[in-house]
C-alpha positions in Angstrom: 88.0 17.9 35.1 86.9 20.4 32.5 84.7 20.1 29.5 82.8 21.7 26.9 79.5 20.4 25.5 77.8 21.4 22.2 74.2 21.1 23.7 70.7 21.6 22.4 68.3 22.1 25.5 65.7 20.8 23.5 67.4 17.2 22.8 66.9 14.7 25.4 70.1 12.7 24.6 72.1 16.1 25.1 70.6 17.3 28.4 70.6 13.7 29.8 75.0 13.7 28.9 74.4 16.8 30.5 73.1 15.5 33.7 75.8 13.0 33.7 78.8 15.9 33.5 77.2 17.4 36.2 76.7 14.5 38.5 80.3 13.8 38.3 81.2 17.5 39.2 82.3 18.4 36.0 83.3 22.1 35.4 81.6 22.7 32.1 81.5 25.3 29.2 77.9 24.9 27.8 77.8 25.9 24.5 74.1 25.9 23.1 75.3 25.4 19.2 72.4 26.4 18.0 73.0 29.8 19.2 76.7 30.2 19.2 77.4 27.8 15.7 80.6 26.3 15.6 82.4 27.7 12.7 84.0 25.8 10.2 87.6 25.5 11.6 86.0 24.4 15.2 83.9 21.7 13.1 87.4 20.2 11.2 89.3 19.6 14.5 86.1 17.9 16.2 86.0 15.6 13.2 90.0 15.5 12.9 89.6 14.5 16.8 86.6 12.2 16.4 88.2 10.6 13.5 85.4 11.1 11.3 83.9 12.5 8.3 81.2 15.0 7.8 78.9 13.3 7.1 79.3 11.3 9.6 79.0 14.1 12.3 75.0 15.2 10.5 71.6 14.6 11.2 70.3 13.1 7.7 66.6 13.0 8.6 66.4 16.6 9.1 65.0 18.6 6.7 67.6 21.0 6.0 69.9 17.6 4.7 66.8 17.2 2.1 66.3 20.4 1.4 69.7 21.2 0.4 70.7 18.2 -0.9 73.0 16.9 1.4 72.5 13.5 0.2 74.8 14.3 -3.0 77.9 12.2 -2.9 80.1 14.8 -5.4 79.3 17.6 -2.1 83.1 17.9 -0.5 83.9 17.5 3.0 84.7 21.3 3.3 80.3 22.0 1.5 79.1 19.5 4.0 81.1 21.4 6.8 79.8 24.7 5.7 76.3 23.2 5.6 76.5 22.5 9.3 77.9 26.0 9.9 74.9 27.6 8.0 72.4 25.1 9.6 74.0 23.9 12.9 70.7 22.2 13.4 72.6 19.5 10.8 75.3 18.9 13.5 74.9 15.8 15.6 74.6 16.3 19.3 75.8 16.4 21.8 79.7 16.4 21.5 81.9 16.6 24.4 85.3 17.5 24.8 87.8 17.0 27.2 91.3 16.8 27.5 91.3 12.8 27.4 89.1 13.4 24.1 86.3 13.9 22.0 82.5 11.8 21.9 79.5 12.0 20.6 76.9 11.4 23.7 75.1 8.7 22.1 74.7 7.0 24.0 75.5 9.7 27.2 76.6 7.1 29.1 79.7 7.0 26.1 80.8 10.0 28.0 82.0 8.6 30.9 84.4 7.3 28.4 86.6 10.9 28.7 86.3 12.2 31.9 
């Protein structure tokens, strides 16, 4: 089983999903998002797979939502997808894919779910 994981080091939820992948011998692509940012096409088929807005997908009580305004209901799906490009720290973690599907590791136990 493959997957790739959209991690921040720094988030316990992510490194515990983390632990979990490689507990059950998971071959994994670790890409640390706040680094390497997702770019805007990778962020529409994560929510096309997750079945999900893009709003949905953000972390609202971080201060770059505020700052920016995230909160306005008139902002498209394509602004609030460039917000999270331009401020990956926006972008809900962690996210796993595999080829059984796509979760968001909140729990991480929800990733047992796809492999």
């Amino acid at each position: 089983m493959k997957a790739t994981i959209y991690h921040n080091p720094r988030c316990s939820k992510s490194r515990l999903t983390l632990d979990i992948l490689k507990e059950k011998g998971v071959e994994l692509q670790i890409i640390q998002y706040l680094k390497d940012t997702p770019s805007a096409e990778e962020l529409k088929t994560l929510l096309s797979t997750l079945n999900m807005g893009a709003r949905s997908l953000m972390r609202t009580q971080e201060s770059a939502y505020k700052d920016n305004n995230l909160d306005n209901k008139t902002l498209s799906e394509d602004d609030l997808i460039q917000a999270m490009v331009d401020n990956p720290i926006l972008i809900e973690r962690p996210i796993i894919k595999t080829n059984k599907g796509v979760v968001i590791g909140r729990p991480p136990e929800k990733v047992l779910t796809i492999i």
